[in-house]
mmCIF file of the N, C-alpha and C atoms, coordinates in Angstrom:
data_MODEL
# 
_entry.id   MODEL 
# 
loop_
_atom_site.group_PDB 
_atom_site.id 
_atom_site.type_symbol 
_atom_site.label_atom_id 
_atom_site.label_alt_id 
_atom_site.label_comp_id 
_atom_site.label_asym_id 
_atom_site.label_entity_id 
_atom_site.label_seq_id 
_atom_site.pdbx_PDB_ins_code 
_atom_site.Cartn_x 
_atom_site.Cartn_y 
_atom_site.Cartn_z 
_atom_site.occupancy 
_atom_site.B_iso_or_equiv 
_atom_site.pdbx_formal_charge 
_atom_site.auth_seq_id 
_atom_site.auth_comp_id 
_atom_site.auth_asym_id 
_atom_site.auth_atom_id 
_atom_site.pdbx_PDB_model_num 
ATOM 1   N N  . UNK A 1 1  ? 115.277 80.925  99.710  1.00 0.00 ? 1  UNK A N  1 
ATOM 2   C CA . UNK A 1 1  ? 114.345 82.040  99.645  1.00 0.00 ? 1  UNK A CA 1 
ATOM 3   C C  . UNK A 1 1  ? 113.098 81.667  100.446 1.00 0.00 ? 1  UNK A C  1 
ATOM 4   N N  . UNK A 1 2  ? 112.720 82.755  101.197 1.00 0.00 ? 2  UNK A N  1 
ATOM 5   C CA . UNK A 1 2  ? 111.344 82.607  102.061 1.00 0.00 ? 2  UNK A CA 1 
ATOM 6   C C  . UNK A 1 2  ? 109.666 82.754  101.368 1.00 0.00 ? 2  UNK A C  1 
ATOM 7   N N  . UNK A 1 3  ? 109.501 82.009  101.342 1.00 0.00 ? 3  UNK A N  1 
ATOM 8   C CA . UNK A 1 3  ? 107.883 81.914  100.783 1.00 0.00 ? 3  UNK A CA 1 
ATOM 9   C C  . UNK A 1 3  ? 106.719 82.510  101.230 1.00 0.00 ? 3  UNK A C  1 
ATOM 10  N N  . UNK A 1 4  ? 106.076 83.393  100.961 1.00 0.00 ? 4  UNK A N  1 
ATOM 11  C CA . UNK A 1 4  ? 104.924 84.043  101.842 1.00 0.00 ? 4  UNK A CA 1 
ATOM 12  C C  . UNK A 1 4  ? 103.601 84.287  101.157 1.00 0.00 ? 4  UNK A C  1 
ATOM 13  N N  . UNK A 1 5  ? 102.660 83.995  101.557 1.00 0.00 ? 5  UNK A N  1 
ATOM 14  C CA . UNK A 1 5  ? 101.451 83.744  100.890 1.00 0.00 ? 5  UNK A CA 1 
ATOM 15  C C  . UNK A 1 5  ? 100.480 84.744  101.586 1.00 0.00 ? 5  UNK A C  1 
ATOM 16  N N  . UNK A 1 6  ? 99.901  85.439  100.787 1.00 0.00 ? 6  UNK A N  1 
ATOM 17  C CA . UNK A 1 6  ? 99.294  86.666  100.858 1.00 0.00 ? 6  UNK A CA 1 
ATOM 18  C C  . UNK A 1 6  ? 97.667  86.929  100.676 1.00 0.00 ? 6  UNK A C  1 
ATOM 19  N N  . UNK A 1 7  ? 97.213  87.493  101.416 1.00 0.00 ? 7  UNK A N  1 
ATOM 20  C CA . UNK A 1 7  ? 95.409  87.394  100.701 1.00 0.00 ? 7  UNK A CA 1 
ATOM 21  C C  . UNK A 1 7  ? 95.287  88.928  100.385 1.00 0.00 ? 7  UNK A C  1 
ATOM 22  N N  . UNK A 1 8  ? 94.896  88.982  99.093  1.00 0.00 ? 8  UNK A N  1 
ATOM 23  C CA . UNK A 1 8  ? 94.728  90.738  99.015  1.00 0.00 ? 8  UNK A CA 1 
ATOM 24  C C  . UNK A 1 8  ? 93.150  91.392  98.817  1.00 0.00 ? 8  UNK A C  1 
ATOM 25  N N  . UNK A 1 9  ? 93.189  92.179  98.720  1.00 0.00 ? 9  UNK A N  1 
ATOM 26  C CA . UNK A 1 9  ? 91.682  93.072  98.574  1.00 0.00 ? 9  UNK A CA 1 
ATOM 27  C C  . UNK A 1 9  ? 91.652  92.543  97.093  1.00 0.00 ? 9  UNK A C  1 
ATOM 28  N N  . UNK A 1 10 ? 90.457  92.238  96.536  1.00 0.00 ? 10 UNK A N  1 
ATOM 29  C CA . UNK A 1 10 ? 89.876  92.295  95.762  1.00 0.00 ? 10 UNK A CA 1 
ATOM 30  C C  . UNK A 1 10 ? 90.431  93.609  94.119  1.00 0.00 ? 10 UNK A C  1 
ATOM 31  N N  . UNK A 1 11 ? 90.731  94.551  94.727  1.00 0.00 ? 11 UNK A N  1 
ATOM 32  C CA . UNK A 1 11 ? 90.672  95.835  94.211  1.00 0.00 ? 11 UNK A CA 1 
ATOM 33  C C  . UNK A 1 11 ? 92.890  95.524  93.938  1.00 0.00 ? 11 UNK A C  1 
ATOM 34  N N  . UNK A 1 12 ? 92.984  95.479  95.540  1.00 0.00 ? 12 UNK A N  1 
ATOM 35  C CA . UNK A 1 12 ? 94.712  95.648  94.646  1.00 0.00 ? 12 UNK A CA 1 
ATOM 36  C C  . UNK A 1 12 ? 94.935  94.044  94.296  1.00 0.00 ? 12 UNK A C  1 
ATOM 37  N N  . UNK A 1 13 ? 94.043  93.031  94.651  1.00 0.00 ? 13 UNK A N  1 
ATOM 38  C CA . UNK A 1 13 ? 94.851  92.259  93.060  1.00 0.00 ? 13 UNK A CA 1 
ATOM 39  C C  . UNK A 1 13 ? 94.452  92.230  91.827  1.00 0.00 ? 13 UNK A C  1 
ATOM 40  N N  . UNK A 1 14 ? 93.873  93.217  91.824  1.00 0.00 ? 14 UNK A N  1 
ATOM 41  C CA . UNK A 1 14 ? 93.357  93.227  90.416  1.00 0.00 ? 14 UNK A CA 1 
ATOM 42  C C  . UNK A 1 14 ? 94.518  94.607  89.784  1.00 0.00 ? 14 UNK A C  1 
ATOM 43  N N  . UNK A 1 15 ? 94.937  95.771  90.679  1.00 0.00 ? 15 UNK A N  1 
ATOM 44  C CA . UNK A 1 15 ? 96.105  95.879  89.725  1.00 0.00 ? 15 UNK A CA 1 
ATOM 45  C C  . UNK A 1 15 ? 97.234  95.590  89.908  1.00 0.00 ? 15 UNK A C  1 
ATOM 46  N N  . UNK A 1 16 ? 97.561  94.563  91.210  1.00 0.00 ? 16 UNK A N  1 
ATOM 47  C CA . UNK A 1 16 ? 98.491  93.411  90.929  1.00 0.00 ? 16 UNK A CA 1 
ATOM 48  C C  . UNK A 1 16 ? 98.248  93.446  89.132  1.00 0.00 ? 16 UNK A C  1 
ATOM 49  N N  . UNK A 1 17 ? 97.729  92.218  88.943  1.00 0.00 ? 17 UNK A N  1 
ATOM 50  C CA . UNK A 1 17 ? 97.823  91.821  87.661  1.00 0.00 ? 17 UNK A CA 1 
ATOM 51  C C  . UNK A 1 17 ? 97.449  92.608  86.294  1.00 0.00 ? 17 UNK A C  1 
ATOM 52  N N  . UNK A 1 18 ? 97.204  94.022  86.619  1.00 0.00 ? 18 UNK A N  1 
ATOM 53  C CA . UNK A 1 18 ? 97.038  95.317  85.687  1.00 0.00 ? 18 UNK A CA 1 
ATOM 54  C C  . UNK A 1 18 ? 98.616  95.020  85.421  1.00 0.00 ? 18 UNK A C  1 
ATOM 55  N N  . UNK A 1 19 ? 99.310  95.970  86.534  1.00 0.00 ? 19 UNK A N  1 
ATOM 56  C CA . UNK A 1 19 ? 100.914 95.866  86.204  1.00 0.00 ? 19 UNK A CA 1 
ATOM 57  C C  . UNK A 1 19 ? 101.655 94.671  85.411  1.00 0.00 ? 19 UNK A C  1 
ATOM 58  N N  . UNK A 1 20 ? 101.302 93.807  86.025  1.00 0.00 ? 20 UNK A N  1 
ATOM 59  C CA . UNK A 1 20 ? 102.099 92.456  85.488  1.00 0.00 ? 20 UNK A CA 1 
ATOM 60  C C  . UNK A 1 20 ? 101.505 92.157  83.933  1.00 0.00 ? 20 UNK A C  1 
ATOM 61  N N  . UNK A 1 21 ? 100.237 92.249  83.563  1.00 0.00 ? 21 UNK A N  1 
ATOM 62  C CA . UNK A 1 21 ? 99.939  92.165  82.052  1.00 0.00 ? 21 UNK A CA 1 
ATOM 63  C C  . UNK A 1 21 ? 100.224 93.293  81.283  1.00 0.00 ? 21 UNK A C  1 
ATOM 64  N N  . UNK A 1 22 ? 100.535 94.355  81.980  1.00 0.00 ? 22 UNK A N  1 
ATOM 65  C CA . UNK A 1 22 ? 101.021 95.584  81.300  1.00 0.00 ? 22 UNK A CA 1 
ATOM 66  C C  . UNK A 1 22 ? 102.478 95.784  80.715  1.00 0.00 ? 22 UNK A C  1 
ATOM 67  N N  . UNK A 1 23 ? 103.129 94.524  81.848  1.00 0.00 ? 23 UNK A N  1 
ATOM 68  C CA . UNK A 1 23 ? 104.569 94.777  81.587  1.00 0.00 ? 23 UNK A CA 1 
ATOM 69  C C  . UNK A 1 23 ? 105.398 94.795  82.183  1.00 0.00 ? 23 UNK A C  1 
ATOM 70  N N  . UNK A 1 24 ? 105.197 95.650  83.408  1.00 0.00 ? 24 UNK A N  1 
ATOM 71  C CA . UNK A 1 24 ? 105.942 96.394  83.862  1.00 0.00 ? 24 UNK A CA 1 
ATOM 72  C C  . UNK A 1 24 ? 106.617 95.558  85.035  1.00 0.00 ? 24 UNK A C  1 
ATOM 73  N N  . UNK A 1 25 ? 105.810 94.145  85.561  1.00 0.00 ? 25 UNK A N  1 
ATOM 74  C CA . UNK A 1 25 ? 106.426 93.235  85.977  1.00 0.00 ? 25 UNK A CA 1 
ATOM 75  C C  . UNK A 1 25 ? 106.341 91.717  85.200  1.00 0.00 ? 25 UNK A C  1 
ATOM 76  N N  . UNK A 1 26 ? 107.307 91.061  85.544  1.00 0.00 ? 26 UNK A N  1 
ATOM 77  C CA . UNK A 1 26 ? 107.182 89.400  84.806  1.00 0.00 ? 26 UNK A CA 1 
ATOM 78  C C  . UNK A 1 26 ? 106.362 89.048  85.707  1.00 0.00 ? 26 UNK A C  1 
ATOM 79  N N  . UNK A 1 27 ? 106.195 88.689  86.861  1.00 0.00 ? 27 UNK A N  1 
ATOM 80  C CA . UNK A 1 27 ? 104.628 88.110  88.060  1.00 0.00 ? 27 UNK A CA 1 
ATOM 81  C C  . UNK A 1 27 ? 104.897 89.273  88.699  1.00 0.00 ? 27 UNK A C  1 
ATOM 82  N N  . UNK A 1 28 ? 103.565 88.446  89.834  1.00 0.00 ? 28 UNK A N  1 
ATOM 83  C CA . UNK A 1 28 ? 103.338 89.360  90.870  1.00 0.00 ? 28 UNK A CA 1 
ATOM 84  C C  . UNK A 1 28 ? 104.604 89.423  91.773  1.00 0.00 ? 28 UNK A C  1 
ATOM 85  N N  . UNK A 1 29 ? 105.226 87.917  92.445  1.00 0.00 ? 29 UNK A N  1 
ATOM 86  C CA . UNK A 1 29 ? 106.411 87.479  92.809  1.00 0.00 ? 29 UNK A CA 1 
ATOM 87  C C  . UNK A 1 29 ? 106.816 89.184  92.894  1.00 0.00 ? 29 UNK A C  1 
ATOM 88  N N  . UNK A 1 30 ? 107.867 89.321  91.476  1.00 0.00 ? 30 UNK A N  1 
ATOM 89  C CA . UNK A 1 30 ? 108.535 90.377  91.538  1.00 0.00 ? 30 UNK A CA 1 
ATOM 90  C C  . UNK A 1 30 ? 107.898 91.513  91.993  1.00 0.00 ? 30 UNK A C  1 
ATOM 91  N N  . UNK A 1 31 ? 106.560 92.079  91.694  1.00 0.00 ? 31 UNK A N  1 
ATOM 92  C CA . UNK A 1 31 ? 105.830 93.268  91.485  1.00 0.00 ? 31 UNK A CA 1 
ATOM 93  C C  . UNK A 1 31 ? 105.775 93.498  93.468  1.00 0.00 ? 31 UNK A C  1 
ATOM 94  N N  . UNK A 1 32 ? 105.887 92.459  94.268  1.00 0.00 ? 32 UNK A N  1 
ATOM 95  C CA . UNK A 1 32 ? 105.485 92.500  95.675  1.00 0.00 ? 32 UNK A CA 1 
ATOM 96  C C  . UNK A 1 32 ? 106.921 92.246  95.829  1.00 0.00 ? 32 UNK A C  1 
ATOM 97  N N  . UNK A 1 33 ? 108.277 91.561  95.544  1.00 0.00 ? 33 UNK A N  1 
ATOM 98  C CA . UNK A 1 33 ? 109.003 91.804  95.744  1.00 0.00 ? 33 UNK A CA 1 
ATOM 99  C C  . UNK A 1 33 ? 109.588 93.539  96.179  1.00 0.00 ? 33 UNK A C  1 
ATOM 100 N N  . UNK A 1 34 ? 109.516 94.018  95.212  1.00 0.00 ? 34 UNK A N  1 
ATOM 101 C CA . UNK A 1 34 ? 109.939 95.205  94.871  1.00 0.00 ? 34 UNK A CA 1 
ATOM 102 C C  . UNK A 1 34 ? 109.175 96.021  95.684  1.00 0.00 ? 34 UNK A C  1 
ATOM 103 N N  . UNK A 1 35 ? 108.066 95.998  96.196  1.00 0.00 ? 35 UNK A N  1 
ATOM 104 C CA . UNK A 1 35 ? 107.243 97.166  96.565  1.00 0.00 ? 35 UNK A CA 1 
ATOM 105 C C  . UNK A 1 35 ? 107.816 96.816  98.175  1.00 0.00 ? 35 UNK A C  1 
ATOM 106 N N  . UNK A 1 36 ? 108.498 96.072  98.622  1.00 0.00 ? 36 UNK A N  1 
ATOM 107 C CA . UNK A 1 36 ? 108.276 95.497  99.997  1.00 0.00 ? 36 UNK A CA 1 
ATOM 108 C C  . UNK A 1 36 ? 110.009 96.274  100.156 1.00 0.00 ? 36 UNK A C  1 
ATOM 109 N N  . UNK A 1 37 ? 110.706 95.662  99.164  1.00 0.00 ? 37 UNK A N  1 
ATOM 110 C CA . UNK A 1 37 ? 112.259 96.842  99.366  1.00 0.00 ? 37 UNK A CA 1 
ATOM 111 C C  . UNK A 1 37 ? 112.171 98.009  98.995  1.00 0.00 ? 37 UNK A C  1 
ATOM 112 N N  . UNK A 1 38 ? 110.944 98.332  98.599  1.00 0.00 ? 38 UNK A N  1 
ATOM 113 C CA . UNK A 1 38 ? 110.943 99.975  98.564  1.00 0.00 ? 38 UNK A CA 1 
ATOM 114 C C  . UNK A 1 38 ? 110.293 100.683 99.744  1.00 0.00 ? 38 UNK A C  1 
ATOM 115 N N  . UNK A 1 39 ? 109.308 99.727  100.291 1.00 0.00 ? 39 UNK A N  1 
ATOM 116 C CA . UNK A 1 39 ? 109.003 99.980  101.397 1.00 0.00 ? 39 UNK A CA 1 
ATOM 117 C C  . UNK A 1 39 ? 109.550 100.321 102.678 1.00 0.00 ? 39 UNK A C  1 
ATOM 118 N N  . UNK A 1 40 ? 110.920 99.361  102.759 1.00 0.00 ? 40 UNK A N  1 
ATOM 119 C CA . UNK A 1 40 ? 111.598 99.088  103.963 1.00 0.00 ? 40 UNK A CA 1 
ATOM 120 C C  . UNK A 1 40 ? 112.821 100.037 103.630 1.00 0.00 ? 40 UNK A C  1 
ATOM 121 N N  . UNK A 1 41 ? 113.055 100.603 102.161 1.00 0.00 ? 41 UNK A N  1 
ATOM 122 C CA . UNK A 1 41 ? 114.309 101.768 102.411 1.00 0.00 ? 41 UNK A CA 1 
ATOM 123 C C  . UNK A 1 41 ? 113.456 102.719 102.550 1.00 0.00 ? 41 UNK A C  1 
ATOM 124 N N  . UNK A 1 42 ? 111.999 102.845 102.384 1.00 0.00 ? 42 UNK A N  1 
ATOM 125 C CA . UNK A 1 42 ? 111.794 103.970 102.642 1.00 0.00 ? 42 UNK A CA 1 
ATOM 126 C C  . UNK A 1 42 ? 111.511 104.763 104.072 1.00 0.00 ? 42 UNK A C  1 
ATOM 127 N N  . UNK A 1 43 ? 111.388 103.305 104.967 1.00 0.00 ? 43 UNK A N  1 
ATOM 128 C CA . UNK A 1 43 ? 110.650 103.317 106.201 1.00 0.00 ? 43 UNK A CA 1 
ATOM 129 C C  . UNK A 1 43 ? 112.402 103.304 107.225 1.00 0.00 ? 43 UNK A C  1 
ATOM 130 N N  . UNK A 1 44 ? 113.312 102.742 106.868 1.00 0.00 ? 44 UNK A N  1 
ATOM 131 C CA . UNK A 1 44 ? 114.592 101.924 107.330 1.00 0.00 ? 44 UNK A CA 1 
ATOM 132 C C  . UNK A 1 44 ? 115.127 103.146 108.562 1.00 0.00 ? 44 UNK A C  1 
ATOM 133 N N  . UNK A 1 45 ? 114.957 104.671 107.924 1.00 0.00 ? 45 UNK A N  1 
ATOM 134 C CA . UNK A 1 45 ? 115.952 105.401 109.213 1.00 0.00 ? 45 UNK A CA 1 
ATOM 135 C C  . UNK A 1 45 ? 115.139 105.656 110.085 1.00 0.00 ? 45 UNK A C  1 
ATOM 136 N N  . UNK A 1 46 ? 113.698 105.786 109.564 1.00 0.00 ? 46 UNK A N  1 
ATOM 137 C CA . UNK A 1 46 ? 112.721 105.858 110.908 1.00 0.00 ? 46 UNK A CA 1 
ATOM 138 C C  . UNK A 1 46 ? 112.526 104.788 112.142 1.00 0.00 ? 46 UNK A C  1 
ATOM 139 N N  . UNK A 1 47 ? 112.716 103.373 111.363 1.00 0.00 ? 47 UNK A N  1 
ATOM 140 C CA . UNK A 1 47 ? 112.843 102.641 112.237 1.00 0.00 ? 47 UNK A CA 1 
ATOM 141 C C  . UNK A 1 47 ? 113.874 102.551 113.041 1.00 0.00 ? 47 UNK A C  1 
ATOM 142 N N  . UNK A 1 48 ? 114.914 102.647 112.411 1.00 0.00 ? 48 UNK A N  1 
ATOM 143 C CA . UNK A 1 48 ? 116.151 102.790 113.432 1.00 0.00 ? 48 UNK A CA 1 
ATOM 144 C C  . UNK A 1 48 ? 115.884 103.580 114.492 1.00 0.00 ? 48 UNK A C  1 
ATOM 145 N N  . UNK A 1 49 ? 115.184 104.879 114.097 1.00 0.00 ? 49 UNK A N  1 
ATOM 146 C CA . UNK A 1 49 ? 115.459 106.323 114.986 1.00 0.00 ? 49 UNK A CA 1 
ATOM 147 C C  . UNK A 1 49 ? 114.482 105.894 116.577 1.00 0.00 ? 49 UNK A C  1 
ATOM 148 N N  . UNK A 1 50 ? 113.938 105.221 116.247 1.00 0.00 ? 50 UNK A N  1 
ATOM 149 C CA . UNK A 1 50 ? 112.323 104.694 117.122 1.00 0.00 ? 50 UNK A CA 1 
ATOM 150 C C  . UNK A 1 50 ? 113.244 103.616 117.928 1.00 0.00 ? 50 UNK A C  1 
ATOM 151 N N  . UNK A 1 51 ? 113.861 102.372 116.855 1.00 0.00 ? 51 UNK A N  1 
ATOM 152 C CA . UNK A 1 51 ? 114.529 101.936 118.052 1.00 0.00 ? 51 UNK A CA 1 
ATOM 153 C C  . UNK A 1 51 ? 115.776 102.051 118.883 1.00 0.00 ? 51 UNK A C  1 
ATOM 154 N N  . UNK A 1 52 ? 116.105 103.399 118.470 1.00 0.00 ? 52 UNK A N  1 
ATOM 155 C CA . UNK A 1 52 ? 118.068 103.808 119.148 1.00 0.00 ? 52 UNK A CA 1 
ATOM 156 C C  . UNK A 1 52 ? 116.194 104.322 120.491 1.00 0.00 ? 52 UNK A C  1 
ATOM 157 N N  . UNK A 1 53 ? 115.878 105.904 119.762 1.00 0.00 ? 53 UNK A N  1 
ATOM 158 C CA . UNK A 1 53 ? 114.227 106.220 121.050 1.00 0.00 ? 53 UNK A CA 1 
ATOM 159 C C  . UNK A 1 53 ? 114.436 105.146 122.265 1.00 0.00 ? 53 UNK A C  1 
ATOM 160 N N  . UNK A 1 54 ? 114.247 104.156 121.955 1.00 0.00 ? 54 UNK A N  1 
ATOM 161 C CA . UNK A 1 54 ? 113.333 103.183 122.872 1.00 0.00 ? 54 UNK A CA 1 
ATOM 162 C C  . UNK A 1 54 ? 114.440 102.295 123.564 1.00 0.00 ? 54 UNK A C  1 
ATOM 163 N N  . UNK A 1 55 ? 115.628 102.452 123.072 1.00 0.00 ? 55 UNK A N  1 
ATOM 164 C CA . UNK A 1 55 ? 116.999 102.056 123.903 1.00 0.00 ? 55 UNK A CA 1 
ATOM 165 C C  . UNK A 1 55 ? 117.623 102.875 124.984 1.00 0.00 ? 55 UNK A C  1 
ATOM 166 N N  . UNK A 1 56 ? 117.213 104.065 124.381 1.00 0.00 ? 56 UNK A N  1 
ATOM 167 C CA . UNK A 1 56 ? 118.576 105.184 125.306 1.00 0.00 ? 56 UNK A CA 1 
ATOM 168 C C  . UNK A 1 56 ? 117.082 105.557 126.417 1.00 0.00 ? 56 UNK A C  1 
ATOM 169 N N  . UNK A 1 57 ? 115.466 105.600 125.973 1.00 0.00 ? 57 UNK A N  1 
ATOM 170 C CA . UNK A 1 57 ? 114.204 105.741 127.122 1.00 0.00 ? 57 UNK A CA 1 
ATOM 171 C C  . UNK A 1 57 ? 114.786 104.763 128.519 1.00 0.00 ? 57 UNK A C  1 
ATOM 172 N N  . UNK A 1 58 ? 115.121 103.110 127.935 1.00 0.00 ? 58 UNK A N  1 
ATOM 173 C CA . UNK A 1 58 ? 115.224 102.013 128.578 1.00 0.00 ? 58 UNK A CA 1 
ATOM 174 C C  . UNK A 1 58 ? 115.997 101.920 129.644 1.00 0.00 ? 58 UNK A C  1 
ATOM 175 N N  . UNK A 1 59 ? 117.528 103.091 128.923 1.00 0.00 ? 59 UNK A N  1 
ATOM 176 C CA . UNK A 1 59 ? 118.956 103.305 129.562 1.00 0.00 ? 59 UNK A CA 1 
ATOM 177 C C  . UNK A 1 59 ? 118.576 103.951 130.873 1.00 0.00 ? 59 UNK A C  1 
ATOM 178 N N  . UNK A 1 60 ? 117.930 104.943 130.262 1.00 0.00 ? 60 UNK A N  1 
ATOM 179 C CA . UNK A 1 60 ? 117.618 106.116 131.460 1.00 0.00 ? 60 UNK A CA 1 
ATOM 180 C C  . UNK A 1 60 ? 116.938 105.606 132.564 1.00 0.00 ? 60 UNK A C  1 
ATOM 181 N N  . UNK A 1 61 ? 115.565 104.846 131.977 1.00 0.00 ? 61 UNK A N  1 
ATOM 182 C CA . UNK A 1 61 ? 114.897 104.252 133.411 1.00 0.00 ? 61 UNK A CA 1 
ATOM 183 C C  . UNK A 1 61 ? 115.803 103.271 134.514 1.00 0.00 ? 61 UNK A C  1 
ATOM 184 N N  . UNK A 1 62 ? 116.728 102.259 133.333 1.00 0.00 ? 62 UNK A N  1 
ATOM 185 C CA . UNK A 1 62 ? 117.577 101.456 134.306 1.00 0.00 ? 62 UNK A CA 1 
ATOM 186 C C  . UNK A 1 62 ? 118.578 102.786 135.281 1.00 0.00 ? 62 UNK A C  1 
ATOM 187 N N  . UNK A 1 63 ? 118.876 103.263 134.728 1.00 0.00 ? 63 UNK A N  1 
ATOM 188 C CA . UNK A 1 63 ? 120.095 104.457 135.529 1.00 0.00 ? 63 UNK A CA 1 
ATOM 189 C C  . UNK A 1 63 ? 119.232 105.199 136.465 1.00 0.00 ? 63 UNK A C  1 
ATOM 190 N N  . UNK A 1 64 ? 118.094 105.276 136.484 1.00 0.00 ? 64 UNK A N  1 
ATOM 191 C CA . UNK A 1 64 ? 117.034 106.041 137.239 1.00 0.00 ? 64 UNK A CA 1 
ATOM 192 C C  . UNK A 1 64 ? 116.714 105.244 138.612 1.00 0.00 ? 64 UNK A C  1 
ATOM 193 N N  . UNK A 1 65 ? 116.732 103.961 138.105 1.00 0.00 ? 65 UNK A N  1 
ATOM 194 C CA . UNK A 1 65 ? 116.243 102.405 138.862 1.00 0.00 ? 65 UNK A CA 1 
ATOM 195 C C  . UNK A 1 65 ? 114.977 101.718 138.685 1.00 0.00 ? 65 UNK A C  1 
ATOM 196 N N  . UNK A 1 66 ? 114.140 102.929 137.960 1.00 0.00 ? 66 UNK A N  1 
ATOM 197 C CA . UNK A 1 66 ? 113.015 102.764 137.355 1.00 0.00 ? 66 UNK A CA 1 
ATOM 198 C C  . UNK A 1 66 ? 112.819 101.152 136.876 1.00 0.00 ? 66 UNK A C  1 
ATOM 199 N N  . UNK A 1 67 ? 113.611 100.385 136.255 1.00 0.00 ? 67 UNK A N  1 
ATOM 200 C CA . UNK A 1 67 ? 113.461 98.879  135.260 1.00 0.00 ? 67 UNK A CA 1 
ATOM 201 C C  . UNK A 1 67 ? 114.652 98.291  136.293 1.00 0.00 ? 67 UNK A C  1 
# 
């Protein structure tokens, strides 16, 4: 597992650790776990769509002679 060390605002680690004494996570660990795979399914077809975009832009200029 990859280790990543984080500096946060003042304000969200403080409800970092709202959530986590509330319950609703065991640490932060999990609480940033989770927000980071919700992040990335939420973001996942856009990114794709941007990079098929920026492949078939690339295609065209090479077929053009442009690149």
């Amino acid at each position: 597992m990859k280790t990543i060390e984080v500096a946060l605002p003042e304000k969200l680690g403080m409800e970092v650790e709202n959530y986590v004494k509330s319950g609703w996570f065991t640490d932060e660990g999990e609480l940033l776990r989770t927000a980071l795979q919700e992040f990335i399914r939420h973001n996942r077809i856009e990114l794709m769509e941007q990079f098929m975009k920026e492949d078939i832009e690339w295609a065209l200029d090479v077929k053009a002679g442009i690149k």
